[in-house]
C-alpha positions in Angstrom: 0.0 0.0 0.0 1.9 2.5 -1.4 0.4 5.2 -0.2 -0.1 4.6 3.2 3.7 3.5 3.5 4.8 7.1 2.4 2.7 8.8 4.8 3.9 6.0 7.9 7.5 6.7 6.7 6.8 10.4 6.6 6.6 10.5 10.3 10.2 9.6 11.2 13.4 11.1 11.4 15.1 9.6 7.7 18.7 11.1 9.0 18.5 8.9 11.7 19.0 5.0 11.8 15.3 3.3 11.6 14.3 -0.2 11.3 10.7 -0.2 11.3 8.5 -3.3 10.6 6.4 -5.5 12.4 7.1 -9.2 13.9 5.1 -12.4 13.2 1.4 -12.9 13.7 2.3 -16.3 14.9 3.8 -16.4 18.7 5.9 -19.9 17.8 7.7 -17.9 14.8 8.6 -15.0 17.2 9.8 -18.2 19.7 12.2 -19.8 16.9 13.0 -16.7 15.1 12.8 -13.5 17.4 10.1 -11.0 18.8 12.4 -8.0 18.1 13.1 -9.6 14.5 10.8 -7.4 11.4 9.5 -10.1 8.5 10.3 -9.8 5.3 7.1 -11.3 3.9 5.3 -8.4 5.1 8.3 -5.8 4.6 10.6 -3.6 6.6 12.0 -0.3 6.1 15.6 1.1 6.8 15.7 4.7 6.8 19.5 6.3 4.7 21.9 6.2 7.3 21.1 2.6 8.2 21.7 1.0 4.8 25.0 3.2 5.0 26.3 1.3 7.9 24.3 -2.1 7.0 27.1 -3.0 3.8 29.1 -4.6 6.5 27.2 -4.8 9.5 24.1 -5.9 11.9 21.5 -4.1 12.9 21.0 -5.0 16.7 25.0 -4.9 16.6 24.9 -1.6 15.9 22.7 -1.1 18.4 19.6 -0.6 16.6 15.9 -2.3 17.7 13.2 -2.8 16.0 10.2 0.0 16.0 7.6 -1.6 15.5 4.9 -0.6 13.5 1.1 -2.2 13.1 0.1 -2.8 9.4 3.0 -4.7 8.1 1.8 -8.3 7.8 3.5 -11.5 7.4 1.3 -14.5 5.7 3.8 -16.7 5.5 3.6 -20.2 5.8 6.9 -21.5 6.5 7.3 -19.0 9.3 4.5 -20.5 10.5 2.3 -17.1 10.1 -1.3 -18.4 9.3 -2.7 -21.0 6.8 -6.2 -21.2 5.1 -9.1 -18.7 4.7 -7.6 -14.8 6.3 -10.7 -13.3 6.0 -11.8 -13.1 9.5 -8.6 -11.2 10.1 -9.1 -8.9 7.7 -12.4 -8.1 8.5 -11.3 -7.0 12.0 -7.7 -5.0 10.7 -6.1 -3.3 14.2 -6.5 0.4 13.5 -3.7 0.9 11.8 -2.7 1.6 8.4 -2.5 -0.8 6.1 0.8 -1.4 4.6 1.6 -4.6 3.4 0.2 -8.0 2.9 2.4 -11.3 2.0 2.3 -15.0 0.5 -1.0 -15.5 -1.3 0.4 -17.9 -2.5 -0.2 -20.0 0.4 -3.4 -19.0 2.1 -6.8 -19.0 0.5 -7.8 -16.5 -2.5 -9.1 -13.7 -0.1 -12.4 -13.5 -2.0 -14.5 -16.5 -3.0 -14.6 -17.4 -6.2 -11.5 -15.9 -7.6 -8.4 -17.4 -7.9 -5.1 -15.3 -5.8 -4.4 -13.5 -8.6 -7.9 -12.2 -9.8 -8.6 -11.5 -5.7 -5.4 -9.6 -5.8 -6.6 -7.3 -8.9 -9.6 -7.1 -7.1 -8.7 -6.2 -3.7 -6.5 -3.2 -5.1 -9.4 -2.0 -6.8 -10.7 -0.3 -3.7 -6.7 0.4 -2.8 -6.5 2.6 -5.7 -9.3 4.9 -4.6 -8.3 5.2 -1.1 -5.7 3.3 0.9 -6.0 5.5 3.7 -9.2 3.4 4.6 -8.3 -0.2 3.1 -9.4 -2.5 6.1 -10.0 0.2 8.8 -13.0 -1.4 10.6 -16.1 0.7 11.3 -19.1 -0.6 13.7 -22.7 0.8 13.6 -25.9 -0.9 15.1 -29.2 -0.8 14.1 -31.3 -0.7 17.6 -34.8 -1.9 16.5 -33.9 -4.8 15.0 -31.0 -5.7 17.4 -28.1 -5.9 14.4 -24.8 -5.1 14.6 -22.8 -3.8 11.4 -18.7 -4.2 11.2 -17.5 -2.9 8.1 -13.7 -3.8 6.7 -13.7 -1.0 4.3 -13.0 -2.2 0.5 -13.0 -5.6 1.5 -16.0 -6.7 3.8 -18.8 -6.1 5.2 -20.8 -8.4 8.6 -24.0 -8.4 9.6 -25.1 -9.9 13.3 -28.3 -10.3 14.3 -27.4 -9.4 17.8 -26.2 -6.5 19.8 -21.7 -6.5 20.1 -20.0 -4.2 21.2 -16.4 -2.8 19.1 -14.3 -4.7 22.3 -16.0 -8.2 21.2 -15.7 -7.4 17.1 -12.1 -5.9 17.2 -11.4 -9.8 17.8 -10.4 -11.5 14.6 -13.3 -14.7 13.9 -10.6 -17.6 13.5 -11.7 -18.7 10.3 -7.6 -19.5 9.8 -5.2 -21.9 11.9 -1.8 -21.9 12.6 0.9 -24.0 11.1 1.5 -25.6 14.2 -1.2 -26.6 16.8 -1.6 -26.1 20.1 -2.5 -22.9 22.5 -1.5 -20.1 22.7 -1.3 -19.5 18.8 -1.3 -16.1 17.7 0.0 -12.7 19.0 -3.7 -11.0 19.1 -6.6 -12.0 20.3 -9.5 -14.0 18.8 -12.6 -15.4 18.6 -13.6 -19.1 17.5 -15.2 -19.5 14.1 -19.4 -20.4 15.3 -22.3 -22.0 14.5 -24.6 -20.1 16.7 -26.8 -17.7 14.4 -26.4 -15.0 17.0 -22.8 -15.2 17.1 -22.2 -15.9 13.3 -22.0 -13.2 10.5 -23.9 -12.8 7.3 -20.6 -12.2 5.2 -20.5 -9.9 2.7 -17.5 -8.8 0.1 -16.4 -5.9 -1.6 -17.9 -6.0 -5.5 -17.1 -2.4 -7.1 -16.3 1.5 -6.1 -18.0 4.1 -7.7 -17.6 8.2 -6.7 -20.8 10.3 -6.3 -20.3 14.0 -6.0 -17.6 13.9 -2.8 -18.7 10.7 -1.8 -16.5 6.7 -2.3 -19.5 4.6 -2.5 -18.2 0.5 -2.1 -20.7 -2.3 -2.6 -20.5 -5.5 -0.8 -22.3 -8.4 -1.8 -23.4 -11.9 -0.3 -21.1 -15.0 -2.1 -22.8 -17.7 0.1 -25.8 -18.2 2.1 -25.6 -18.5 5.9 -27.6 -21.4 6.2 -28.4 -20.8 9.6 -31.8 -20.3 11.3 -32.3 -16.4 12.7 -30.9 -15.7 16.3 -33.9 -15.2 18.6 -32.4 -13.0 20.8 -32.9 -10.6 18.0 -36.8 -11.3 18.0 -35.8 -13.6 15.2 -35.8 -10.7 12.8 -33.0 -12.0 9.9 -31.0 -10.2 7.9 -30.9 -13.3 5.5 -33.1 -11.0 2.5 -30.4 -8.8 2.5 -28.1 -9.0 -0.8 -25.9 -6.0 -0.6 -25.0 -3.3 0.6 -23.5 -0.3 0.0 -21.3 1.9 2.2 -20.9 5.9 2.0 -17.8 7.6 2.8 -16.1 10.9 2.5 -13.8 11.3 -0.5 -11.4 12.7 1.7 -8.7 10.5 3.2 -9.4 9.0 6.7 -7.3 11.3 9.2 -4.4 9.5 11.0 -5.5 6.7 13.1 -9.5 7.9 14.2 -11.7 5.5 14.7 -14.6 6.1 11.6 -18.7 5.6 13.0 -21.1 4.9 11.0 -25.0 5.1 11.1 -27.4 3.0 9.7 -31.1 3.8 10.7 -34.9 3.1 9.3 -37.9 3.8 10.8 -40.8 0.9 10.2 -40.0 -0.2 6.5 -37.7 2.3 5.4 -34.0 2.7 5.8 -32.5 6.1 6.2 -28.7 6.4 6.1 -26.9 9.5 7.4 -23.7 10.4 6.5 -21.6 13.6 8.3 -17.9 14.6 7.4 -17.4 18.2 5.9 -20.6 19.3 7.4 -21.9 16.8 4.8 -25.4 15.0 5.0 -27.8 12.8 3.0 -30.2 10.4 3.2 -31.3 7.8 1.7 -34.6 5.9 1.8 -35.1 2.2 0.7 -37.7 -0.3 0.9 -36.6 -2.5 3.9 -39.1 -5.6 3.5 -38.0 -6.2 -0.1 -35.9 -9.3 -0.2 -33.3 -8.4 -2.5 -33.3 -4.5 -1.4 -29.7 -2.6 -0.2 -28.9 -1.4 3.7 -26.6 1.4 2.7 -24.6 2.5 5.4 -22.3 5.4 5.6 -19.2 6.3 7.4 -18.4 9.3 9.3 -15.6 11.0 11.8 -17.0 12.0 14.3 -17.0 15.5 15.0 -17.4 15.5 19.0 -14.8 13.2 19.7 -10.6 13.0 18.4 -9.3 9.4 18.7 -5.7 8.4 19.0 -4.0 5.0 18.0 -3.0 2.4 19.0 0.8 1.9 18.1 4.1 0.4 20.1 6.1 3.5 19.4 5.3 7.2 19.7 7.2 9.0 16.7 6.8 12.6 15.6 3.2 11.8 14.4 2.2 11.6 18.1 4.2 14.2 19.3 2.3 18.0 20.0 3.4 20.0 17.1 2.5 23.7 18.7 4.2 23.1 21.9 3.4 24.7 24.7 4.9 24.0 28.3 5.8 20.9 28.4 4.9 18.3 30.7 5.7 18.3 34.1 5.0 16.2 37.5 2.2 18.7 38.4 0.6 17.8 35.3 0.2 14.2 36.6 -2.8 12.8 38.8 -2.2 9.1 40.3 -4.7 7.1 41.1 -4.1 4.1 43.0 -5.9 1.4 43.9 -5.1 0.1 48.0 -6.5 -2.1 50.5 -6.2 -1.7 54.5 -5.3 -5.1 54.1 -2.3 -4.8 52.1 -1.2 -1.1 53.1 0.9 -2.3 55.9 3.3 -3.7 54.1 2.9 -2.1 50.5 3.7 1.2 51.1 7.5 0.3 51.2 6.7 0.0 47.6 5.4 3.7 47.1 6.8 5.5 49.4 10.4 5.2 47.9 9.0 7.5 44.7 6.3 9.1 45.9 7.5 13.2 46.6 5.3 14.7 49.7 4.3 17.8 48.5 5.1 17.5 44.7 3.8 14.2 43.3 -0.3 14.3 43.4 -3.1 11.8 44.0 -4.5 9.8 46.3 -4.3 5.7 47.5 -8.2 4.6 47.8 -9.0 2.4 50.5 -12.1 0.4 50.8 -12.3 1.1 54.5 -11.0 3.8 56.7 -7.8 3.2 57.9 -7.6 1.3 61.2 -5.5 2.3 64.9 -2.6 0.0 63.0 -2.1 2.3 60.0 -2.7 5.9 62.0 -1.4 8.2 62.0 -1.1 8.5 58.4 2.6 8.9 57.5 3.5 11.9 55.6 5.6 10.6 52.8 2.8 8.3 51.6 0.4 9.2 49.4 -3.1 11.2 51.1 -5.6 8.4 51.6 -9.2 8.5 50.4 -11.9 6.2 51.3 -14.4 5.1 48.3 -17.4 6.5 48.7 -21.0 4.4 47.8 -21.0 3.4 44.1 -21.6 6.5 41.8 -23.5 3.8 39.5 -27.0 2.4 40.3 -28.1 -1.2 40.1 -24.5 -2.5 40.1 -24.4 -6.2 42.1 -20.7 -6.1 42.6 -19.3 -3.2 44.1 -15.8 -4.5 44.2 -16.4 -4.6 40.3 -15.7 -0.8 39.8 -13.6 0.3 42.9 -11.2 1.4 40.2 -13.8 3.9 38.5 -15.1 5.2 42.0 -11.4 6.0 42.7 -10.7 7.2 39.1 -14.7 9.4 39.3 -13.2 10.4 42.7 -10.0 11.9 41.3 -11.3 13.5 38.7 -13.5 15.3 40.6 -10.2 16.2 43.1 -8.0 16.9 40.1 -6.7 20.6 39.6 -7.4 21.9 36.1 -4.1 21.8 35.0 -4.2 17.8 35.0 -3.0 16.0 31.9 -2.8 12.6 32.7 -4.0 10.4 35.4 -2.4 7.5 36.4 -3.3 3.9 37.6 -2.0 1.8 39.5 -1.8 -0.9 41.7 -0.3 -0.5 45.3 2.9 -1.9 44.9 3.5 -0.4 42.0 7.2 1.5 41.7 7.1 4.1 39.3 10.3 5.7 38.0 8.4 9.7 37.8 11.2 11.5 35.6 11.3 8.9 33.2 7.1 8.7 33.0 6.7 12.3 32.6 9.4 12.3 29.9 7.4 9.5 27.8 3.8 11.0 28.7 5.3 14.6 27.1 5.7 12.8 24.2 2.1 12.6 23.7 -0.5 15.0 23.1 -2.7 15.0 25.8 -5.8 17.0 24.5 -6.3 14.0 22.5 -7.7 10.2 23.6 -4.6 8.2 25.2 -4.8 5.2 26.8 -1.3 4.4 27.6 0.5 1.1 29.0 2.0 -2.1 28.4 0.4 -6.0 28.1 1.7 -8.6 30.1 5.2 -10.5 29.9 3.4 -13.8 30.0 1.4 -15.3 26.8 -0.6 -17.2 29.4 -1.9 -13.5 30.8 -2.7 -12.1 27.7 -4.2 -14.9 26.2 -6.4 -15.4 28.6 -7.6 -11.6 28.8 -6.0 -9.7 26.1 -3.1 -8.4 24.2 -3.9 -4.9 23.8 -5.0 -4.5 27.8 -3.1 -1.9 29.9 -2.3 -4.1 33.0 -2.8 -1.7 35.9 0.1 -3.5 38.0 2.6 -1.9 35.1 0.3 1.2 35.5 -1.1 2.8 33.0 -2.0 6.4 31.8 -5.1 8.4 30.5 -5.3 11.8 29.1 -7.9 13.7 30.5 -10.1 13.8 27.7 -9.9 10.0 27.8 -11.1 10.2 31.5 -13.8 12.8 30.2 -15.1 10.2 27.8 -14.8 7.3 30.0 -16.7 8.7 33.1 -20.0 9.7 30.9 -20.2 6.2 29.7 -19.0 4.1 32.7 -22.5 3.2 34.3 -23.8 1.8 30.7 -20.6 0.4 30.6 -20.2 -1.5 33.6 -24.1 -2.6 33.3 -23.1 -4.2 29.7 -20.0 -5.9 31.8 -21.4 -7.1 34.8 -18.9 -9.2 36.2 -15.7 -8.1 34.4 -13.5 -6.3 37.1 -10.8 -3.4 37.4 -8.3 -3.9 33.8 -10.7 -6.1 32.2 -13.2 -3.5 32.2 -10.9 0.0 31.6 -9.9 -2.4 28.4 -13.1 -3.0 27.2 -14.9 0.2 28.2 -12.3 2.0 26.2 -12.8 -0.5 23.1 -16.0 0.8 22.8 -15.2 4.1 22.8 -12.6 3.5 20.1 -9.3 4.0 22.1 -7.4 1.1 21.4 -4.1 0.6 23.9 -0.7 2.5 22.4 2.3 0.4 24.2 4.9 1.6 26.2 7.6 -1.1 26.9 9.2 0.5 29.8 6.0 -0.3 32.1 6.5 -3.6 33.4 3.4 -5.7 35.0 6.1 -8.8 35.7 3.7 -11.9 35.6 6.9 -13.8 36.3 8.0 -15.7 39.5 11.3 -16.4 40.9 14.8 -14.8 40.3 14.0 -11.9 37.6 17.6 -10.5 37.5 18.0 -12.2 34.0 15.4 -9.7 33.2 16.3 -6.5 34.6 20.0 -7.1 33.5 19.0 -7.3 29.6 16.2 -4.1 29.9 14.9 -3.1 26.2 16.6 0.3 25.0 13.9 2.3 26.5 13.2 4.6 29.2 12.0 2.3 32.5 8.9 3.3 34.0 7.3 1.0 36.2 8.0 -2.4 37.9 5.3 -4.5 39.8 4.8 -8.2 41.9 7.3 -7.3 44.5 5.7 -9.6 47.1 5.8 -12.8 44.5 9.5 -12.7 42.6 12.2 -12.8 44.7 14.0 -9.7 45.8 15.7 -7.9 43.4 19.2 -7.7 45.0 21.0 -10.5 46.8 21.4 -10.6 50.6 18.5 -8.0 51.3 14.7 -8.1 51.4 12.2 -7.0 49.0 11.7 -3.1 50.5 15.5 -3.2 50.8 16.0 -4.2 47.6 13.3 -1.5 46.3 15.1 1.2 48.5 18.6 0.2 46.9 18.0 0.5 43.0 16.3 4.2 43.9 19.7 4.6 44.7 20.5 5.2 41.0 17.2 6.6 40.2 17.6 9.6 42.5 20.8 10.5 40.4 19.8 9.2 36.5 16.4 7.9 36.0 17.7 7.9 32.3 19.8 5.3 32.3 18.5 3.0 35.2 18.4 -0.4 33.3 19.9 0.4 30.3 22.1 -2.2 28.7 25.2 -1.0 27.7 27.8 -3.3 26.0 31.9 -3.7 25.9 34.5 -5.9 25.0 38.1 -6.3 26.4 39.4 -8.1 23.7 42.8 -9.3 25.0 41.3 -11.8 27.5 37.9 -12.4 25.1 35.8 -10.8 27.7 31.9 -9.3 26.9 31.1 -6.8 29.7 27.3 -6.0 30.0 26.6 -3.5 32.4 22.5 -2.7 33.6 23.1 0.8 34.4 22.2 0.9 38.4 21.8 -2.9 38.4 24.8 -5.2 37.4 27.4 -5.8 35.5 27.8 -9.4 33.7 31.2 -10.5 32.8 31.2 -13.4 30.2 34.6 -14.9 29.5 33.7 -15.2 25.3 32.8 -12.6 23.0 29.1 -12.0 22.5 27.2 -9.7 19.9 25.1 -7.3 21.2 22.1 -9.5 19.5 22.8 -12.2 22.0 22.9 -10.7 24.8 20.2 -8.1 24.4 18.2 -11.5 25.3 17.5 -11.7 29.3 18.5 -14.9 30.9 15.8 -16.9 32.3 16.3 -16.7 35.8 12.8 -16.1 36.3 9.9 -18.7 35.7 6.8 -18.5 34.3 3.3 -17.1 35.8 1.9 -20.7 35.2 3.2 -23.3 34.7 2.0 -24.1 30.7 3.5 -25.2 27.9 5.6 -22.9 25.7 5.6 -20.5 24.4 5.6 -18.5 28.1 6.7 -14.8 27.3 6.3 -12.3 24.4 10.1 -11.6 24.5 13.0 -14.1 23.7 15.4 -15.3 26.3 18.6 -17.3 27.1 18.6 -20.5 28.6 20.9 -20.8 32.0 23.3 -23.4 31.8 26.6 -24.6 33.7 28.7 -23.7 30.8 31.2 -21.1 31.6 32.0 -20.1 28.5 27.9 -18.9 28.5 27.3 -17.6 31.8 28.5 -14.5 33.4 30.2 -13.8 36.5 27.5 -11.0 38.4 28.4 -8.4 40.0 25.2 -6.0 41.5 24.9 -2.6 42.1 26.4 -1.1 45.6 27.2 2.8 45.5 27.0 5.7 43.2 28.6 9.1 43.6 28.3 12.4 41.7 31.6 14.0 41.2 30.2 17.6 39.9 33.9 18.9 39.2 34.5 16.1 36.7 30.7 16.4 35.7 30.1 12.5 36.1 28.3 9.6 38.3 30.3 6.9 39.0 28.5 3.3 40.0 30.3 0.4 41.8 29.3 -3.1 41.6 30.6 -5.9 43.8 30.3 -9.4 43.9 27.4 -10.8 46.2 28.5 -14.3 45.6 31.3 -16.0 44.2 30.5 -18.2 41.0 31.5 -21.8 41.3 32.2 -21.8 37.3 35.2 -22.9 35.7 37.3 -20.8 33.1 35.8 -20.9 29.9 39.0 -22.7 27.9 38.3 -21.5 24.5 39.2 -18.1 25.4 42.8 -19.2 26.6 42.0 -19.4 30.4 41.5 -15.8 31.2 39.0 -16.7 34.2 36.5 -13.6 35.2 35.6 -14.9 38.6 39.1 -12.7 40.3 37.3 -9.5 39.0 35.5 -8.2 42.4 34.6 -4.8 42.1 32.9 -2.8 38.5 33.2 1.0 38.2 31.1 2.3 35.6 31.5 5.8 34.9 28.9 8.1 32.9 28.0 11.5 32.4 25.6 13.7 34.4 24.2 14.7 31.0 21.3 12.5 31.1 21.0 9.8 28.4 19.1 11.2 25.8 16.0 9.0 23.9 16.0 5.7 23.3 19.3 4.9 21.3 22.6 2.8 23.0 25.2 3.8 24.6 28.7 2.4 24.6 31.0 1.9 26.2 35.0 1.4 27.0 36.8 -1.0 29.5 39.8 -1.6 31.2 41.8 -3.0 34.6 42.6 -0.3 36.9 45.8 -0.6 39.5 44.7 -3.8 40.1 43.5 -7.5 39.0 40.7 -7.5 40.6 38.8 -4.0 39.6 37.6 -3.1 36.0 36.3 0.4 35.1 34.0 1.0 32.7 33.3 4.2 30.7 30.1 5.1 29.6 30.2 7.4 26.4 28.5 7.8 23.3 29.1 5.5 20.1 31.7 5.9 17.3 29.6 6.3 14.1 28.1 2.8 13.2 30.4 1.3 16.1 29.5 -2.6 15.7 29.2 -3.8 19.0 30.1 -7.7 18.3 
């Protein structure tokens, strides 16, 4: 999609170094190949300067990741993509523009009754009028007669003859499989392929484009019967007469990543269809009880309301373009979500960022605070008790604690709130790094801002595009706005969906889809997560969560301790708390890996940067289920030396303003029982006992690497490492 490439590209920096793509739709290919890898079935892009240093070189050797970017799409059976009949994902395209499609050759013809080649002719038909909508999914319902309308533009259109709301439909119908079976099996979510007539579709597909005046008009037509009886939950009112229909949209091109309405309405045997974009509106009357009459049905933007996207990344597109002051912790309202139960001991957890006096917000408590927890210490966070449910007729009340608290502080807010917050109560949030990331968004537009879970298991069974609220997650304050004047219809149509769930789907169905922030971290993982936070993705961290069920974070201390310890670092350079920076000392054939605040790994072979950007798994899954476990790759441990590092963790840091730098020392906690590695000549790590890394006080600036330069000092037993910036395409292998 030609089009829609340009204007993606557009958006980025071109004299910088960009790798943009998008990984495999199929979890096991991300597993054998790599989540951080782009596809070339469905296309990558490398911006000037990249191919420049690429004649000779790697990219994640140079220290360049993948941004990914939603619309690049990889069929592609021998990466195990997906196999058979794609139309169900196609009718429910993530809101995103489409870029690229790939190996026809070895799904089904994505129209019936064409062969690939004719369906591909046939799909660019529409493609050549306007790419800017190709696939974008639009949802209207028509009350009376309890249907439901999901349009795929210029390639399908659904009828059900029940009520769903855009949460449900944004699911891909699995009318494909994966090359390999077994759950989990794809990196979205779906929904099974039915034979329930309320559930199923009437499936209709794109026949011919024609222009009116400033209007696209697209037909759809029926191929196939349903064969199904009509769904009585509708009144058993079918929309089995229905042959076509056409669709009404603005000539213009759809505007950056909005969600598009649409409107479909009749009154007793007439069908009237609206249209309004450019102050535009007609109507059009048809005879609804004729059996082989149309249902036209129009798009629109709405006018009242400006959606964002979803996307991984936020490039310039999302950035403000008139700035005005920029975001600042003042600008921030955190809601989080407590217990009297819990407080005792969780507080540990947010007092160590929390600033008295500066940060603003409030824990909510079910209760009021017993004798045990008064008085109320001043470096916590103010306490507020929920107050009785702001929504009517709702059976469980734990259900929406989180919206009393977020109704509550949005009613406590000051009016120079951006964003609100929310999280869980042993949530640690790094603030200068959040408000950094948050002011690269707009927030007078709709944000929903967070991070899915590490564990497959988590997201599959509630979604990949939830915010999980123990990473924390943030909404702009028109989000919030929205949210609030539909939460009691919301709630009533989720009655028994709780807290993330809920926030999730309300938000679906408002058309703010979940843009992903990698540096919040919900850590569904158990045990030893050091492998983790010692191989940290080149971004700014944000949040880290599940204190009381991983082990703590730094040897010989407890889990507050441990807490207290890496704030250490983040009281000096929230910028580069985490970051991996990587070095060789190439005489004895060591790598040197050092997690900025964290550790420093020593490994007594030489190691590209693409190897050991992967974490170790010293962590274990949430549950215990069969692979694939986490939507990142990782490193087995094993007992060979020549694989694993000596560790050293973090222990002191000191500012030296004359000499304008922060140097970090990391000792040995204890001793590694691992032989020399003899292929690199017997130059054993395990004497070294002491790291210095030294960097800057200049912060580290965005999201590319570091590097960095190491050497013995006075001594066998002490390295000292120098942070600094990299030599023009430095390989780092």
């Amino acid at each position: 999609m030609g089009d829609n490439i340009v204007e993606v590209l557009s958006k980025y920096d071109h004299t910088e170094k960009h790798y943009i793509g998008m990984y495999s739709d199929n979890i096991k290919s991300n597993i054998h190949l790599s989540f951080e890898m782009a596809f070339g079935g469905g296309g990558y892009a490398i911006s000037y300067p990249l191919v420049e240093a690429l004649v000779s070189l790697c990219l994640a050797d140079l220290g360049v990741d993948l941004t990914l970017q939603k619309g690049f799409h990889q069929f592609n059976m021998r990466q195990m993509d997906l196999r058979g009949d794609v139309s169900g994902f196609l009718s429910s395209h993530p809101n995103a523009p489409l870029l690229s499609l790939h190996h026809f050759g070895t799904v089904a013809p994505l129209f019936p009754g064409m062969d690939s080649p004719d369906s591909v002719l046939h799909f660019m038909k529409a493609a050549n009028v306007d790419q800017s909508r190709m696939l974008q999914q639009s949802i209207c319902h028509v009350r009376v007669s309890s249907w439901t309308f999901s349009v795929s533009w210029g390639y399908s259109a659904h009828i059900y003859e029940k009520m769903f709301p855009r949460s449900h439909l944004k699911r891909p119908i699995e009318t494909f499989r994966p090359w390999q079976r077994g759950r989990p099996t794809y990196m979205f979510d779906t929904r099974p392929l039915s034979r329930d007539p309320c559930e199923a579709p009437h499936w209709f597909f794109f026949d011919s484009t024609e222009q009116e005046n400033e209007i696209v008009v697209t037909s759809y037509t029926r191929k196939f019967p349903r064969n199904m009886t009509s769904c009585s939950f509708s009144g058993n009112i079918s929309a089995d007469f229905i042959a076509s229909i056409r669709v009404f949209s603005p000539i213009t091109p759809k505007q950056g990543r909005k969600v598009e309405c649409c409107d479909v309405e009749h009154d007793g045997a007439d069908v009237s269809i609206a249209i309004s974009g450019a102050l535009l509106f007609l109507l059009h009357t048809f005879a609804f009880n004729h059996p082989h009459k149309m249902i036209t049905h129009k798009l629109f933007a709405p006018l009242d309301l400006t959606f964002s996207s979803s996307e991984t990344h936020a490039p310039s597109h999302s950035l403000q373009i008139s700035r005005e002051p920029p975001t600042n912790i003042s600008h921030l309202f955190f809601v989080i979500v407590g217990s009297t139960r819990t407080w005792r001991y969780r507080r540990g957890y947010i007092e160590p960022w929390w600033r008295p006096n500066i940060t603003r917000g409030h824990v909510f408590l079910e209760r009021p605070p017993g004798r045990d927890l008064l008085p109320w210490p001043l470096q916590s966070p103010p306490f507020s008790v929920n107050k009785n449910s702001f929504a009517t007729n709702i059976k469980f009340k734990t259900q929406i604690r989180l919206f009393q608290s977020l109704h509550e502080s949005f009613n406590k807010a000051p009016k120079e709130t951006r964003w609100f917050v929310i999280a869980d109560d042993d949530t640690l949030f790094f603030l200068d790094n959040l408000v950094q990331v948050l002011d690269r968004y707009d927030h007078k537009k709709h944000y929903y801002i967070g991070m899915n879970s590490e564990n497959v298991w988590s997201n599959a069974i509630f979604a990949f595009d939830m915010g999980y609220g123990g990473g924390g997650y943030a909404l702009s304050y028109p989000t919030v706005e929205t949210l609030l004047n539909k939460m009691e219809d919301c709630i009533g149509r989720y009655l028994g969906v709780y807290s993330d769930l809920l926030s999730f789907r309300c938000l679906a169905d408002l058309g703010i889809d979940l843009t992903l922030e990698k540096g919040m971290h919900q850590i569904d993982l158990h045990g030893d997560i050091s492998g983790l936070l010692s191989a940290h993705p080149q971004t700014p961290l944000i949040s880290l969560h599940h204190f009381d069920v991983i082990n703590p974070i730094f040897p010989a201390m407890n889990r507050q301790d441990s807490v207290n310890h890496l704030m250490k670092t983040a009281r000096t350079d929230q910028s580069r708390v985490l970051q991996q920076t990587i070095c060789y000392q190439r005489g004895n054939n060591w790598s040197v890996s050092v997690s900025w605040g964290y550790s420093v790994h020593i490994y007594q072979s030489i190691f590209p940067r693409n190897y050991l950007k992967r974490p170790l798994e010293t962590f274990r899954p949430w549950k215990n289920v069969r692979i694939p476990s986490y939507t990142f790759n990782t490193r087995r441990v094993t007992h060979d030396p020549c694989e694993m590092p000596s560790q050293l963790f973090f222990d002191s840091v000191v500012v030296d303003k004359n000499q304008s730098s922060v140097t970090t020392t990391y000792t040995v906690k204890t001793a590694s029982s691992l032989p020399p590695c003899l292929t690199n000549g017997n130059h054993s790590a395990r004497n070294i006992s002491q790291v210095r890394v030294i960097a800057a006080t200049i912060h580290k600036m965005g999201e590319g690497i570091e590097c960095c330069d190491v050497q013995n000092v006075n001594s066998t037993e002490i390295l000292e490492v120098k942070i600094r910036a990299c030599h023009k395409d430095e390989i780092l292998a």
